[in-house]
VODRENDO-814730 format. One record per atom (N, C-alpha, C): residue number from 1; atom name; x, y, z. Coordinates in Angstrom, 1 decimal, padded with zeros to 4 digits. Example, Ala and Ser with C-alpha at 12.3 -4.5 7.8 and 13.67 -1.06 7.14 Angstrom:
2
<r><nr>1</nr><atom>N</atom><east>013.2</east><north>-005.7</north><up>007.8</up></r>
<r><nr>1</nr><atom>CA</atom><east>012.3</east><north>-004.5</north><up>007.8</up></r>
<r><nr>1</nr><atom>C</atom><east>013.2</east><north>-003.3</north><up>007.8</up></r>
<r><nr>2</nr><atom>N</atom><east>012.8</east><north>-002.2</north><up>007.1</up></r>
<r><nr>2</nr><atom>CA</atom><east>013.7</east><north>-001.1</north><up>007.1</up></r>
<r><nr>2</nr><atom>C</atom><east>012.9</east><north>000.0</north><up>007.9</up></r>
# end
This chain:
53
<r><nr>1</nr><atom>N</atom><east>-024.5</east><north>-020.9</north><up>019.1</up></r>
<r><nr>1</nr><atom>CA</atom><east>-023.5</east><north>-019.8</north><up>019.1</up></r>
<r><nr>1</nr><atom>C</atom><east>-022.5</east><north>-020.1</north><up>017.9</up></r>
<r><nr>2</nr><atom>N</atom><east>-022.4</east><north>-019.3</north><up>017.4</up></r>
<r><nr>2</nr><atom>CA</atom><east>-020.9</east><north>-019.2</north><up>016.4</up></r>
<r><nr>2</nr><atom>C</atom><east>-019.7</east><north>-018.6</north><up>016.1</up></r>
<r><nr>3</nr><atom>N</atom><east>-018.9</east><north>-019.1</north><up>015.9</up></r>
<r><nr>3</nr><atom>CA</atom><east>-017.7</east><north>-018.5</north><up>015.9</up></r>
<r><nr>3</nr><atom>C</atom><east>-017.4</east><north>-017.8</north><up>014.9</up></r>
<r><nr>4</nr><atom>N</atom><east>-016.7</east><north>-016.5</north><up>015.4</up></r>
<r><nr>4</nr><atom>CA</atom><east>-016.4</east><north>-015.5</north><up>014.4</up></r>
<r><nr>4</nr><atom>C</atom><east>-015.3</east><north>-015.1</north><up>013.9</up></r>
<r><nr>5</nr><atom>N</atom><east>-014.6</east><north>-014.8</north><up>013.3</up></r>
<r><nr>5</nr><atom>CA</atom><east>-013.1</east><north>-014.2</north><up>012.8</up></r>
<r><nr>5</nr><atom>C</atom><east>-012.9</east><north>-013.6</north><up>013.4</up></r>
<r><nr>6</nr><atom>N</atom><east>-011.9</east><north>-013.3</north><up>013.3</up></r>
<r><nr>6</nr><atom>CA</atom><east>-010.9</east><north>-011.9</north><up>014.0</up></r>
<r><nr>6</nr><atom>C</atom><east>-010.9</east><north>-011.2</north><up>012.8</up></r>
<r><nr>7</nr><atom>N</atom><east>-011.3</east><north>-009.9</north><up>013.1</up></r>
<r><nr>7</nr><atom>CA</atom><east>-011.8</east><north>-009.0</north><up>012.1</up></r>
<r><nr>7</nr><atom>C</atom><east>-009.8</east><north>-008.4</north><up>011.7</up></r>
<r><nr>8</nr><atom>N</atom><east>-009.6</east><north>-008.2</north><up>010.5</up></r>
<r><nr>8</nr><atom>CA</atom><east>-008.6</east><north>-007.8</north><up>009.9</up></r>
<r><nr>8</nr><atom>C</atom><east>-008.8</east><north>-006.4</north><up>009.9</up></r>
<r><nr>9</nr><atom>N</atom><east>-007.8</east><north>-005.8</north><up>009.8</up></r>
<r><nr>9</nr><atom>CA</atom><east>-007.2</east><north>-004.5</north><up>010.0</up></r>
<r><nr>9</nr><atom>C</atom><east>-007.0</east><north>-003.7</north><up>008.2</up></r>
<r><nr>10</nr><atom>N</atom><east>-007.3</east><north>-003.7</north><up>007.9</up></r>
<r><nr>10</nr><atom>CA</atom><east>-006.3</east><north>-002.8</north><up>006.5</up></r>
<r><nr>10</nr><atom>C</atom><east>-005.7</east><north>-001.3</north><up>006.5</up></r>
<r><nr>11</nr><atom>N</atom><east>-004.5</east><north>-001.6</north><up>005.9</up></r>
<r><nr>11</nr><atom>CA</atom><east>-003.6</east><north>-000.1</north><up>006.1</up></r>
<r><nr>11</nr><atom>C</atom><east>-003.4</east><north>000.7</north><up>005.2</up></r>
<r><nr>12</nr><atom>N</atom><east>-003.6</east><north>001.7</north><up>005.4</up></r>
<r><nr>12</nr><atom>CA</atom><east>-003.3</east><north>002.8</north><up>004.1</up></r>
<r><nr>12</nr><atom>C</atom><east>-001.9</east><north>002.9</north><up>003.8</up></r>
<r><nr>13</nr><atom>N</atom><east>-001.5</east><north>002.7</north><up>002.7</up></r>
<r><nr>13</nr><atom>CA</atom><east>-000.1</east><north>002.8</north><up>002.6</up></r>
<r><nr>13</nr><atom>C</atom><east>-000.3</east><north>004.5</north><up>001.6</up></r>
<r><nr>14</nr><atom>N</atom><east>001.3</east><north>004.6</north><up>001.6</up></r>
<r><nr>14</nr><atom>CA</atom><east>001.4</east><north>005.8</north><up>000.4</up></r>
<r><nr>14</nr><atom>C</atom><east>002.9</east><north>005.7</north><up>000.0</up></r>
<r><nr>15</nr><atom>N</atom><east>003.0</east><north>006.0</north><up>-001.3</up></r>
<r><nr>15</nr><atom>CA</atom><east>004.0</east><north>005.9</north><up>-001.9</up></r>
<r><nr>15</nr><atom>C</atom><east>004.2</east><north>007.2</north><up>-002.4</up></r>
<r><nr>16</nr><atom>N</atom><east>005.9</east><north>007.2</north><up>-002.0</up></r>
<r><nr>16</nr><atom>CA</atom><east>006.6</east><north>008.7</north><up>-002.8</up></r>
<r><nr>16</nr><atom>C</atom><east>007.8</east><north>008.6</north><up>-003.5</up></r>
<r><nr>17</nr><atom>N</atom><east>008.3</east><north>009.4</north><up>-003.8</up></r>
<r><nr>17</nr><atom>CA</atom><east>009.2</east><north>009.4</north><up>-005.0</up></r>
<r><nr>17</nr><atom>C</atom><east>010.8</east><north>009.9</north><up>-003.9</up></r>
<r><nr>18</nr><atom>N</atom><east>011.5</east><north>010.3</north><up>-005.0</up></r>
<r><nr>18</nr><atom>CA</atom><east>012.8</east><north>010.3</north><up>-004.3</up></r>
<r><nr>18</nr><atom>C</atom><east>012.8</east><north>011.7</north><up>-003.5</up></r>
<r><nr>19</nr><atom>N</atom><east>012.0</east><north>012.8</north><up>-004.2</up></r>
<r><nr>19</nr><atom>CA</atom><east>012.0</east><north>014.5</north><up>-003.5</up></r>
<r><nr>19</nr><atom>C</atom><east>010.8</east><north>014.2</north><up>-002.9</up></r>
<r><nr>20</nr><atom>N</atom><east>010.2</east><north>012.9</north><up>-002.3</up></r>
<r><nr>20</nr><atom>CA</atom><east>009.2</east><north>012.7</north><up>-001.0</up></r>
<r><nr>20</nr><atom>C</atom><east>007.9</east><north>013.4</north><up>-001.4</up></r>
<r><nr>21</nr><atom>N</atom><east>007.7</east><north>013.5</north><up>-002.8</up></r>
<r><nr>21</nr><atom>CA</atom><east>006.6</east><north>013.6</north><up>-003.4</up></r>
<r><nr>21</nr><atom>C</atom><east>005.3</east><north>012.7</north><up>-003.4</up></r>
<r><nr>22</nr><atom>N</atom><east>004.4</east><north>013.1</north><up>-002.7</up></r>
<r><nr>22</nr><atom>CA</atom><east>003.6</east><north>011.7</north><up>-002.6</up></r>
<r><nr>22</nr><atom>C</atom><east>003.0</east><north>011.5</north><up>-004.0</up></r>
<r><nr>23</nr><atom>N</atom><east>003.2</east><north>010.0</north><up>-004.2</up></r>
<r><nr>23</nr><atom>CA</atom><east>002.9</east><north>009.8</north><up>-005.7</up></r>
<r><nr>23</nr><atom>C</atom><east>001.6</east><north>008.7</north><up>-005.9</up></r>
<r><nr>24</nr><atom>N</atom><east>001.0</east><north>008.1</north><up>-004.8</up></r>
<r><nr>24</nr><atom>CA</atom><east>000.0</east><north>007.3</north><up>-004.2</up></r>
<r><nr>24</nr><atom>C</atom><east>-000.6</east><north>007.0</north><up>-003.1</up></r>
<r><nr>25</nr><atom>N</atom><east>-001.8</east><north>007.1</north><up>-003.0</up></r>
<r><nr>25</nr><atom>CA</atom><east>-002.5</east><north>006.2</north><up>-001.5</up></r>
<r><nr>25</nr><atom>C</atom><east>-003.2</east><north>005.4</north><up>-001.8</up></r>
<r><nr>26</nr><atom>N</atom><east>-002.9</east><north>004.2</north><up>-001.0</up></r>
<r><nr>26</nr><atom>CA</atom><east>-003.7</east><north>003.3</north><up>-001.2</up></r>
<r><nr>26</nr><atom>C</atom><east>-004.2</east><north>002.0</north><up>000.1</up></r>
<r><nr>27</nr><atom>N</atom><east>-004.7</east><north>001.2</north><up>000.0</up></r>
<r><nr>27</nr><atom>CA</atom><east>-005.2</east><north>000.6</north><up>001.3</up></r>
<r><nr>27</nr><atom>C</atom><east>-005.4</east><north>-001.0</north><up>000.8</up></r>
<r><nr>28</nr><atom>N</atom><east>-004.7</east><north>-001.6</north><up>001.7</up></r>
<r><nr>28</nr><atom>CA</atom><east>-004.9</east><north>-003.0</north><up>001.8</up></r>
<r><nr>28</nr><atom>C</atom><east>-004.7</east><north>-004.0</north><up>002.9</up></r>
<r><nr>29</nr><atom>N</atom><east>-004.9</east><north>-004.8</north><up>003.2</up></r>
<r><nr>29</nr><atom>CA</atom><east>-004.9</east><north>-006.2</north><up>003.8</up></r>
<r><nr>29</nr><atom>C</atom><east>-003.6</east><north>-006.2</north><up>004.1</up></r>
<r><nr>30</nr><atom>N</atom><east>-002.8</east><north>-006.4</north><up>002.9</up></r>
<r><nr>30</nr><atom>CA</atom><east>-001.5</east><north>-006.4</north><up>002.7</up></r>
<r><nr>30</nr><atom>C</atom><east>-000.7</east><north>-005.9</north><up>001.7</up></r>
<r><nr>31</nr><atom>N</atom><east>000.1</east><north>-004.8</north><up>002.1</up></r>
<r><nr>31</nr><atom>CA</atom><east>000.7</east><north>-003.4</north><up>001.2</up></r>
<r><nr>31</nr><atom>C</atom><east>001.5</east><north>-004.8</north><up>000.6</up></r>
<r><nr>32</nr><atom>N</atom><east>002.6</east><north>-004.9</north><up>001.5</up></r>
<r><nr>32</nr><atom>CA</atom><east>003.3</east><north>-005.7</north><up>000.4</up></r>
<r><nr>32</nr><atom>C</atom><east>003.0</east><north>-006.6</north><up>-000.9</up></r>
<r><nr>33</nr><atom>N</atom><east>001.8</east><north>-007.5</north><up>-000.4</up></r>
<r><nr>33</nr><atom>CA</atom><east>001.4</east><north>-007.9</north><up>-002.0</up></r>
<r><nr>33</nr><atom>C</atom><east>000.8</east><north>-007.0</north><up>-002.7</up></r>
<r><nr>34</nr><atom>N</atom><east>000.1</east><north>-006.0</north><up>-002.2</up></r>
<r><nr>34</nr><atom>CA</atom><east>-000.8</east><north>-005.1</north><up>-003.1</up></r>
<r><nr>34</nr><atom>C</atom><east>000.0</east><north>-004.2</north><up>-004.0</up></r>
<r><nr>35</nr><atom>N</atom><east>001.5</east><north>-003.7</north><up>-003.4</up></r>
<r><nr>35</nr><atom>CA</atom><east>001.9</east><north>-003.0</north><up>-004.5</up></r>
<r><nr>35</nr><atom>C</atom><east>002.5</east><north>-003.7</north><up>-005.6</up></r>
<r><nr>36</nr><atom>N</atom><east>003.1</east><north>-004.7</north><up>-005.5</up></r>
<r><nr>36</nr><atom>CA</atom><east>003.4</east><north>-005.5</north><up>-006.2</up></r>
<r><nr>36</nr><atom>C</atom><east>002.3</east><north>-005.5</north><up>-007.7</up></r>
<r><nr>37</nr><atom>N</atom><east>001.4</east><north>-005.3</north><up>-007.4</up></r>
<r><nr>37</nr><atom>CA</atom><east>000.1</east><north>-004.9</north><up>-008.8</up></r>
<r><nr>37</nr><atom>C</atom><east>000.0</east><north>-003.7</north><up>-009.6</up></r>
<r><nr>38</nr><atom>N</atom><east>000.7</east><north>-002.3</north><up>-008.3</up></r>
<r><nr>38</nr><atom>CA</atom><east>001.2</east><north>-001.3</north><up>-009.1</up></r>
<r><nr>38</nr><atom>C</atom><east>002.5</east><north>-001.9</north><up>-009.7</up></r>
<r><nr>39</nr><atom>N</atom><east>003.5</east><north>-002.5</north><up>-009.9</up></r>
<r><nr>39</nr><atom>CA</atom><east>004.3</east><north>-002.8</north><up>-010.7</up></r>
<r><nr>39</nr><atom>C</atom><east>004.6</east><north>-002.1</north><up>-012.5</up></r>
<r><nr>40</nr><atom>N</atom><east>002.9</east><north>-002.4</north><up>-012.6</up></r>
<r><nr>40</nr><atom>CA</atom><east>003.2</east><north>-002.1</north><up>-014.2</up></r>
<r><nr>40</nr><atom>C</atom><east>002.6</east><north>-000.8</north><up>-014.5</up></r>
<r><nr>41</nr><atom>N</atom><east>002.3</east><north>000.3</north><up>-013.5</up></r>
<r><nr>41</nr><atom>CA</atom><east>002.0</east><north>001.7</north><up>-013.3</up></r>
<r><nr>41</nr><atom>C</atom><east>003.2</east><north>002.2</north><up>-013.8</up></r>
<r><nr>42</nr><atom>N</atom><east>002.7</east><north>003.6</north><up>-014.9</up></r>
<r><nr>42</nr><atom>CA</atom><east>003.6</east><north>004.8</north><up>-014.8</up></r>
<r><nr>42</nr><atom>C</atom><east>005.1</east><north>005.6</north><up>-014.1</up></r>
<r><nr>43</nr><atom>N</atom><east>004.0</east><north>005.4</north><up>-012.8</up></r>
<r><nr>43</nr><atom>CA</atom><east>004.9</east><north>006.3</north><up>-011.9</up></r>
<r><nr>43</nr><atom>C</atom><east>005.6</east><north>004.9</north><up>-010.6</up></r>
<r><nr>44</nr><atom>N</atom><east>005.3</east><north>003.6</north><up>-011.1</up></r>
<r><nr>44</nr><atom>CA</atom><east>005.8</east><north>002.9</north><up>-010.0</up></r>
<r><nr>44</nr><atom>C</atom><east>007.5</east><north>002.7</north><up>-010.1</up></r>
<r><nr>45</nr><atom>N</atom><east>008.5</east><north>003.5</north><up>-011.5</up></r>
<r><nr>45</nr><atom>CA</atom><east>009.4</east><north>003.6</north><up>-011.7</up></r>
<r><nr>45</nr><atom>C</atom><east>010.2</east><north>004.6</north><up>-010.4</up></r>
<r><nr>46</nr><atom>N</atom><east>009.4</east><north>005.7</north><up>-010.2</up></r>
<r><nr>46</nr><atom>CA</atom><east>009.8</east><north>006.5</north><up>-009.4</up></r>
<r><nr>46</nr><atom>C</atom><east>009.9</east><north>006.5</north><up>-008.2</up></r>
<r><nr>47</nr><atom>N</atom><east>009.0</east><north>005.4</north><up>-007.1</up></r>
<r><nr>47</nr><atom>CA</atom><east>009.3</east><north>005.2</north><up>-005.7</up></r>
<r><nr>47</nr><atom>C</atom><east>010.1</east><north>004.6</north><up>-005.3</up></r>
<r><nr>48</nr><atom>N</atom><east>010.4</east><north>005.4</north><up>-004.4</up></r>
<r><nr>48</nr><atom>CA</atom><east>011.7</east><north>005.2</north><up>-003.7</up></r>
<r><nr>48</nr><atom>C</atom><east>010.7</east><north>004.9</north><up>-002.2</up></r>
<r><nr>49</nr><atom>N</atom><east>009.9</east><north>005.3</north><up>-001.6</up></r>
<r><nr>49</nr><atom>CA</atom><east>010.1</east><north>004.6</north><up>-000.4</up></r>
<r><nr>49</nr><atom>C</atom><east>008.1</east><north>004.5</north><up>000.3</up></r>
<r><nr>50</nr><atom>N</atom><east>007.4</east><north>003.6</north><up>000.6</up></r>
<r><nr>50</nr><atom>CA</atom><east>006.2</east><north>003.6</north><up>000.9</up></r>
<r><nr>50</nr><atom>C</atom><east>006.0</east><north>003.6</north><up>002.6</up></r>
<r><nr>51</nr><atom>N</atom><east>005.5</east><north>004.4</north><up>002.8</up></r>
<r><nr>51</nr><atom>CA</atom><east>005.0</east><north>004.8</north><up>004.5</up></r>
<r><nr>51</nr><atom>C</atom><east>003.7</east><north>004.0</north><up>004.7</up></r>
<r><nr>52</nr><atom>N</atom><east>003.4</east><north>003.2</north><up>006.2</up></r>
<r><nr>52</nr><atom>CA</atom><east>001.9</east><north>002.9</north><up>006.2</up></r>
<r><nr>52</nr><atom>C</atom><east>001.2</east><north>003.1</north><up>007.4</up></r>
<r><nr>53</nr><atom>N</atom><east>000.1</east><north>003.3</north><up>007.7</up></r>
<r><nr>53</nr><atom>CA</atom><east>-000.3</east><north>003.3</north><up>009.4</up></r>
<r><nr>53</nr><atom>C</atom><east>-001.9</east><north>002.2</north><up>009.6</up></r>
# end
């Protein structure tokens, strides 16, 4: 018999702008390091606030 992980979860996050425009979706392991990679995007000047479920 072998032992198996605990299967991880990933969450869709989305990112919007100040007039709650959605400006991305996206999905990870972990939003918080993941957006961190949008950093050097366009439109990553414009978020004001990221939702996730």
């Amino acid at each position: 018999m072998t032992e198996t992980q605990p299967s991880r979860r990933a969450a869709v996050y989305r990112l919007y702008d100040a007039a709650d425009a959605l400006l991305y979706v996206g999905s990870a392991y972990d939003p918080e390091e993941r957006c961190k990679a949008h950093h050097d995007k366009p439109w990553w000047p414009k978020v004001t606030r990221r939702a996730e479920q």
